[in-house]
C-alpha positions as CSV (number, residue, x, y, z in Angstrom):
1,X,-1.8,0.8,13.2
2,X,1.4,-1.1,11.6
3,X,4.1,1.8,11.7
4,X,5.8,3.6,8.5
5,X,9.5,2.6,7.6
6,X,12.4,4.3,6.2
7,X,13.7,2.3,3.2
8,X,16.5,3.2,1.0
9,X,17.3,2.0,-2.7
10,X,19.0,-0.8,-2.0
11,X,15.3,-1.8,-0.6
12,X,13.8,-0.9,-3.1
13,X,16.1,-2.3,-5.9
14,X,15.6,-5.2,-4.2
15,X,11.7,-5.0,-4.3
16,X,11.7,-4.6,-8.2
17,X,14.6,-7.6,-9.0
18,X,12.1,-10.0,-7.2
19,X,8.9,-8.5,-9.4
20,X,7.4,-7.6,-6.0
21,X,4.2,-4.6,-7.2
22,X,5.8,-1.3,-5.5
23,X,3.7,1.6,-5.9
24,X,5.1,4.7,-5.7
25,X,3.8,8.3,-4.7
26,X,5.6,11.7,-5.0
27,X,4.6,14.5,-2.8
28,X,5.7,17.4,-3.4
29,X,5.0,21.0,-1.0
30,X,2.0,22.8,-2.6
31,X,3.7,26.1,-3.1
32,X,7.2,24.7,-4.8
33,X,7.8,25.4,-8.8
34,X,7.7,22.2,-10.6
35,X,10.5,22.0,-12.8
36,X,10.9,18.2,-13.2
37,X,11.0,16.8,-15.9
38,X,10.7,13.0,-14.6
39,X,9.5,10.6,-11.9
40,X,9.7,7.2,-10.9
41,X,8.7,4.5,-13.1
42,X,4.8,4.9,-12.6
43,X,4.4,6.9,-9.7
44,X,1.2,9.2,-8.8
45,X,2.5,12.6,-8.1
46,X,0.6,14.8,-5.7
47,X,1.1,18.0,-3.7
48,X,0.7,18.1,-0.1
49,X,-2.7,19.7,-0.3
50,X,-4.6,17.8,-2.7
51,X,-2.4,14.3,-1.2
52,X,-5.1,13.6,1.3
53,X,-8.1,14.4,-1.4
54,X,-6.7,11.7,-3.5
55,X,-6.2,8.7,-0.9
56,X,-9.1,7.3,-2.6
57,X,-7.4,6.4,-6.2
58,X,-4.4,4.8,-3.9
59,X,-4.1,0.9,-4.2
60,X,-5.0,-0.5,-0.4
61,X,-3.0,-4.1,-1.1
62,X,0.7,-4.0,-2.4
63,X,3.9,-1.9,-1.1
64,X,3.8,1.8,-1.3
65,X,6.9,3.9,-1.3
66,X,6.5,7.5,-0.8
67,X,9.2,9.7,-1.4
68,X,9.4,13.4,-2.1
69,X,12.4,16.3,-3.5
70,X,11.7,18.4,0.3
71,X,14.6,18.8,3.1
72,X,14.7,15.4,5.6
73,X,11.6,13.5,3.5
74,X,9.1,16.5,5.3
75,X,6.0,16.4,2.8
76,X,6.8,12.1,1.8
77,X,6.8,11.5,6.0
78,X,3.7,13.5,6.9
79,X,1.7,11.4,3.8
80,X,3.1,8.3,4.9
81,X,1.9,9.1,8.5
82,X,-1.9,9.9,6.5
83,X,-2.0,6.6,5.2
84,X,-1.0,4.5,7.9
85,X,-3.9,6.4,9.5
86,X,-6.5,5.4,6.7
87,X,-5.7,1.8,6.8
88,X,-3.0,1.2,4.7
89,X,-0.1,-1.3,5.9
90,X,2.7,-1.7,4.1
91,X,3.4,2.3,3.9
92,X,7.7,2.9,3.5
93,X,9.0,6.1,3.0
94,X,12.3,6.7,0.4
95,X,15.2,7.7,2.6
96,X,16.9,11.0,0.2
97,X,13.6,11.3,-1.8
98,X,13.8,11.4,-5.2
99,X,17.4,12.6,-5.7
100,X,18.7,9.4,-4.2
101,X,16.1,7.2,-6.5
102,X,17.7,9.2,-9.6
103,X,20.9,8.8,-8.2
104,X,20.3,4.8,-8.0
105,X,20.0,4.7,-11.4
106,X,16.3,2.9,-10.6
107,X,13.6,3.5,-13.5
108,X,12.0,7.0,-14.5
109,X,9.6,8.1,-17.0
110,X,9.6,11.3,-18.5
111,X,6.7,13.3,-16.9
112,X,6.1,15.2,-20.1
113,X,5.4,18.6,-19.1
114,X,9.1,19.0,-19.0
115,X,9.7,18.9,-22.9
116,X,7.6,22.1,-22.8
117,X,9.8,23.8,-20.6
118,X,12.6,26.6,-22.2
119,X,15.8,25.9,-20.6
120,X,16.7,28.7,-18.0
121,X,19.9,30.0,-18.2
122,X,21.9,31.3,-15.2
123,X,19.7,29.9,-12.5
């Protein structure tokens, strides 16, 4: 079994300026609110109880980075750690999840169900 890594934007910058075919995967704990309103650039998002269900529809050849919003990478680790154990290889996991992809100023696409949202005030 070919071990996970921990890759950070730079990486993945990197990855994307050379046209290399990243795909990414957002996990996200079953139980939080989903308030986004955007993702990375063609990523499948999935929460930790349906991620394993769906390993299926997951594309065996290319890079996958998974990456998550949780504390310490928790949910985006323990997927990575699923797929290394179904076979996949190249398996990296997004050092500061999604906040440091945003941060990076790397691509998003609005995830739509956030246009639909009132804004909450005070919280």
């Amino acid at each position: 079994m070919t071990s996970q890594s921990e890759v950070g934007t730079d990486w993945v910058r990197e990855q994307l300026k050379h046209g290399e075919a990243v795909f990414f995967i957002e996990v996200r704990h079953a139980g939080d609110r989903d308030l986004a309103v955007m993702k990375a650039r063609g990523a499948l998002r999935l929460t930790s109880d349906q991620a394993s269900k769906q390993i299926a529809e997951i594309p065996k050849k290319g890079t996958l980075v998974v990456y998550s919003s949780a504390p310490d990478d928790e949910p985006a680790t323990l997927f990575a750690r699923q797929l290394l154990n179904h076979g996949f290889t190249a398996v990296h996991v997004l050092t500061g999840g999604f906040k440091a992809y945003l941060s990076a100023g790397l691509p998003v696409e609005d995830i739509g169900e956030g246009r639909n949202m009132s804004r909450l005030r005070g919280l």
